[in-house]
N, C-alpha and C positions, 0 to 999 in steps of 0.2 A: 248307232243307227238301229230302229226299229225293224225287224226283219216279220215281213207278214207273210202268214205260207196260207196259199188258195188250197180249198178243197176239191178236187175235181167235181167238175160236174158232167151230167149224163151220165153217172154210171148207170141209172136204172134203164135209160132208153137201150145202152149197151146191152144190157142182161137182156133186155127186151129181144133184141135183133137178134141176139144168140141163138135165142130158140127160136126164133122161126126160121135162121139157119137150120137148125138141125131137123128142125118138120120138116123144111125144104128136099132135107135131102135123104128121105126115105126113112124117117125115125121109128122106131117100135111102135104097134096101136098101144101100148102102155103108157100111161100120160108120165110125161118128163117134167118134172117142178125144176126152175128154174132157180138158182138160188136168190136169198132174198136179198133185194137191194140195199146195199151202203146209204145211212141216210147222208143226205145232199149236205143237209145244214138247212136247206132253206127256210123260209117263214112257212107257216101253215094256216091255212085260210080258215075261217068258222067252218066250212064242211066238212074241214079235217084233210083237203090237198093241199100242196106246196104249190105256192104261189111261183115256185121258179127262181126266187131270190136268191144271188148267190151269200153267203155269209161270209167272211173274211176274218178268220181264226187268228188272236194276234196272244200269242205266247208270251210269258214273260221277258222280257227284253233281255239281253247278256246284260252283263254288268260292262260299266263303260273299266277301257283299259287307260289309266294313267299313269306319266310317270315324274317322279317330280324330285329335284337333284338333293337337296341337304335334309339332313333329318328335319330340322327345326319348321319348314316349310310342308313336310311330308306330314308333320301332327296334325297341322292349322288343315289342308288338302284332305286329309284323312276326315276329319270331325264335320266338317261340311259333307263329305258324298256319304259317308255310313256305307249301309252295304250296296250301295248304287252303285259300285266300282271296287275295280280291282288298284289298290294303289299302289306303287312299287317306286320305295325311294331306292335312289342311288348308293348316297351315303349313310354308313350306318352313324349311330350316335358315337362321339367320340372322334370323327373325321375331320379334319379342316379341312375346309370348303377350297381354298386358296390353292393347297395343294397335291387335290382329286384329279387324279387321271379318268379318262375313260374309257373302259376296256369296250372290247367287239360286243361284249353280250350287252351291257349297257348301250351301245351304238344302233343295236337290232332294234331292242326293247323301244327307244326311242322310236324308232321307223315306223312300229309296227303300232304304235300307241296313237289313241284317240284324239288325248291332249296331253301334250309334257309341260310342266312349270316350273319355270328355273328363277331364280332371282334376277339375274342383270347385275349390270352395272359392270361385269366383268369379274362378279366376284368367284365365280365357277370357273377361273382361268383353263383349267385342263380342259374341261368342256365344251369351250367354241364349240369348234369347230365340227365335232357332233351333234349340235345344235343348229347350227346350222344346214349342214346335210340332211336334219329333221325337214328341218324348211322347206329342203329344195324337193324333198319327197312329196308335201304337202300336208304334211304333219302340223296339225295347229301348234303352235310352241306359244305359250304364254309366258315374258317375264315381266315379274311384279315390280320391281325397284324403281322401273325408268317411270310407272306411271302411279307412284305417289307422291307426288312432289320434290322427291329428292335434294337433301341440301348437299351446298359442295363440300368438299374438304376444308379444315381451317387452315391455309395457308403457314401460320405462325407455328403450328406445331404439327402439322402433319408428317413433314419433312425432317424434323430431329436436326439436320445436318447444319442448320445453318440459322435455326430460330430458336429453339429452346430457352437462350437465355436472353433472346435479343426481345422476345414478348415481353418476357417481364419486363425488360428495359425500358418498353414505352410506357408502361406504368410511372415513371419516375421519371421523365423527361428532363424537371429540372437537376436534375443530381446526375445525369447521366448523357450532359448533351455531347459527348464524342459520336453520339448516334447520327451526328450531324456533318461530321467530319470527314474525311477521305478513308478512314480506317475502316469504317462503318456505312459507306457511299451505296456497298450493294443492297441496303435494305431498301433505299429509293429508286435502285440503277437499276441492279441486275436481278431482284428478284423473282419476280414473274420469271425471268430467261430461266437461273438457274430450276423454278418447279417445275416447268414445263419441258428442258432441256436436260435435266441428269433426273430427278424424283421421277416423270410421271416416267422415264424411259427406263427406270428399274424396277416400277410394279406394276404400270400399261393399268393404272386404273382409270386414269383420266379425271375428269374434275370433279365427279359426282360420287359421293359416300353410297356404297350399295349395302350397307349395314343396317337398310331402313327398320329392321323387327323389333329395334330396342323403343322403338313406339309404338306401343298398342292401341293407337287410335289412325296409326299412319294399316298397320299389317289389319285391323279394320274394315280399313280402305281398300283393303286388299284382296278381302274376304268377297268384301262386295262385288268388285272387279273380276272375281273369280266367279261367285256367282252367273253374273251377266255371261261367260263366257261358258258356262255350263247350261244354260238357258237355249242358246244355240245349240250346242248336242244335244240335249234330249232334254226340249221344253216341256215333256210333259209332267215333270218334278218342280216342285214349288220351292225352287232356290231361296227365293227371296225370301221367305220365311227365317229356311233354316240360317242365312246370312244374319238375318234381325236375330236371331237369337245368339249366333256366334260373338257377333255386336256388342249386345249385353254382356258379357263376361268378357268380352276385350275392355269395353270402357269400367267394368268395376276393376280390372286391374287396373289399370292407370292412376283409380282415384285411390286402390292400396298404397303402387307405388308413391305417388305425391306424398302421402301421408307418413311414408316413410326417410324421403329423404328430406322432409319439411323439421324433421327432427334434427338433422347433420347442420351444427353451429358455421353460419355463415363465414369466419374464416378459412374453416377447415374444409368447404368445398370445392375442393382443387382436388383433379384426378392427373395420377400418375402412370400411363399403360404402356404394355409391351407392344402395340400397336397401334394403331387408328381404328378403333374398333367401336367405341360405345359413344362417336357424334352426336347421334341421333337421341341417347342418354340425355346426355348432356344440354343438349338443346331442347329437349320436351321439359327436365325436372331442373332447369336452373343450376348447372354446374359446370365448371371448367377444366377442361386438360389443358394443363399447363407445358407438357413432354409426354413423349413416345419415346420409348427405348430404340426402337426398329424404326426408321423413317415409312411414311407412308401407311397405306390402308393392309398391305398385301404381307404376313408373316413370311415368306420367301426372300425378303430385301435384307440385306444386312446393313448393322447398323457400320459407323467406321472413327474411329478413334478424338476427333474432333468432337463431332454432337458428343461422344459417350462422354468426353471432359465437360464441358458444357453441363451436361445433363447434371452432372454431378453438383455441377457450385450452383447451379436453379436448387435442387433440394435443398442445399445447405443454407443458401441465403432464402428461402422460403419456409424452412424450417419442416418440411414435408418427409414423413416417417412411414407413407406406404406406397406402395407399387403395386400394381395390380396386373399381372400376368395374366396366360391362359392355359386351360386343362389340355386343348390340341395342342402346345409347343412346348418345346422345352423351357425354365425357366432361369437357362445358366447366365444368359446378358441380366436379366432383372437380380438374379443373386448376385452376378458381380456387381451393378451398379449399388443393393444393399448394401456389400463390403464397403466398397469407397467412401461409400458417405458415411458410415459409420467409424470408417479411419478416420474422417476428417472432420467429426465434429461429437457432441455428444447424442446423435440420436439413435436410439432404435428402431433400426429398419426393420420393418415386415415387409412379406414377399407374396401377396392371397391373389389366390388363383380362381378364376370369373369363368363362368361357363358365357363365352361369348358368340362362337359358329357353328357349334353343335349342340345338341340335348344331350343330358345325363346318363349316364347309365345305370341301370334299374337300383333303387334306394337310395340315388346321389338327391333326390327332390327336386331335378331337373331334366324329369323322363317328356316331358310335355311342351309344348313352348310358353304355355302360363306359368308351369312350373318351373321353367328356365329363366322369364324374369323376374316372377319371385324373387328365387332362390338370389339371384346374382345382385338383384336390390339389394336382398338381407344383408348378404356379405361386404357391401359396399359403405353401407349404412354403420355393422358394427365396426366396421375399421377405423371408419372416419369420427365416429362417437368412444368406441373404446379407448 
């Protein structure tokens, strides 16, 4: 909000009526000068009086107060406002998003903020519910995820627990038709039941991937989106510009990216991850997760002895010698699933780790969220080509 402060007016009639107060009331014959009056502001006329005008003095505006939850969304927020705003992420770099609590000072800062921007989709799990309290203050709360299109989950490997090798299987239909049989009945019967019955109720993401960033034509979209919503608080900044320019440097990465995983030999475009993390990857630059270590979207679910066997003979019978973890988790289920499959066939396992929900920290080349998908391209790219 613009805060306009009036300058009083009248003071001079004031000073005026002073002294005839004091003539009034028996002043010295010694003339009394009145002091000289505060200018008004007003206009001044060719004769050189003031026309009476008030003038309405508008100060530089505060800088707008935002708050906005993950690092990765705190760069993109940041490079649009500049010094228009005070920006205040939540989580620092190096945080998983999935599982960020929110303390009371966080919960205020919200309250007390102009606009808060969070992703959605559920991926800030600790943070509902302060989020919503934002709400109910009347706190503009913006999340981005639910309004760029969002794709859902891929059913076939989101879940780990019960598809990992049963994807492939469709691949091979004829060689594999017990898929058709009583043994295999849940793929047609009870699937839907069981993702929506035990998967979504152990990471509560629901159908839609809120991982949208791994598209920089979708976070873009975002940008824009974010504009518009900054146009409402204080229209008198040229959003749209600085959006178009943001624009530009989101869509030459994409066409980096492209260029980079257009190099990775069409077999070997098969991603192996410790979670449901890089959909949105996958579906912009043509490539496939074939498994999840961890069922689902949300690094909080554990995986359970089933999928992990599973998971195991998908690598083996795919021939697949990388895993691709991440820098916020541990990497001990992705190491043991290395071991295994390296007992049980001749491959060598690699185990590289993706900056996937957070930004880097300072000389990882993933301090920015350009520099986040860079970086985690690169890494993708030499794995899958080395």
């Amino acid at each position: 909000m613009i805060t306009r402060s009036r300058r009083p007016l009248g003071r001079l009639a004031l000073a005026g009526a002073t002294a005839l107060l004091l003539a009034a009331c028996g002043g010295s014959e010694e003339a009394t000068t009145p002091p000289a009056p505060e200018p008004s502001g007003g206009a001044t006329t060719e004769d050189g009086t003031e026309d009476g005008t008030e003038d309405v003095a508008v100060p530089d505006a505060e800088p707008l107060a935002i708050v906005v939850t993950t690092s990765i969304l705190g760069d993109v927020v940041a490079q649009l406002v500049g010094d228009d705003g005070d920006v205040r992420v939540l989580m620092d770099a190096g945080i998983d998003p999935h599982g960020y609590q929110a303390s009371a000072a966080d919960a205020a800062a919200m309250r007390e903020a102009d606009l808060v921007v969070a992703n959605g989709l559920q991926l800030e799990e600790g943070l509902i519910s302060a989020l919503d309290a934002a709400r109910d203050e009347g706190v503009r709360v913006l999340e981005l995820a639910p309004e760029v299109d969002p794709i859902p989950f891929e059913g076939e490997h989101d879940h780990g627990d019960d598809h990992a090798s049963d994807d492939h299987a469709h691949e091979d239909e004829g060689d594999h038709a017990h898929e058709d049989e009583d043994d295999h009945a849940h793929e047609d019967e009870d699937d839907h039941d069981h993702a929506e019955d035990d998967a979504h109720d152990e990471h509560d993401h629901g159908e839609e991937d809120p991982h949208f960033w791994f598209d920089p034509l979708r976070m873009a979209d975002a940008v824009d989106l974010l504009a518009t919503t900054l146009a409402d608080v204080r229209p008198e900044i040229d959003w749209t510009a600085r959006a178009a320019t943001q624009r530009a440097e989101l869509e030459a990465l994409d066409a980096e990216v492209a260029a980079l995983f257009a190099t990775i030999p069409e077999e070997r475009r098969k991603l192996v991850t410790n979670h449901d993390s890089l959909g949105y990857l996958a579906d912009r630059y043509d490539l496939e997760i074939v498994g999840t270590v961890v069922p689902g979207a949300s690094t909080s679910v554990e995986s359970n002895p089933q999928a992990f066997a599973r998971l195991v003979d998908l690598l083996v019978a795919e021939d697949l010698d990388v895993i691709f973890a991440e820098t916020t988790d541990t990497t001990t289920l992705a190491d043991a699933l290395a071991s295994e499959v390296i007992g049980r066939s001749d491959l060598d396992v690699t185990v590289v780790e993706l900056y996937t929900g957070t930004l880097g920290e300072p000389g990882s080349g993933a301090e920015t969220y350009v520099g986040m998908v860079r970086t985690t391209a690169t890494l993708i790219t030499e794995a899958l080509t080395g």
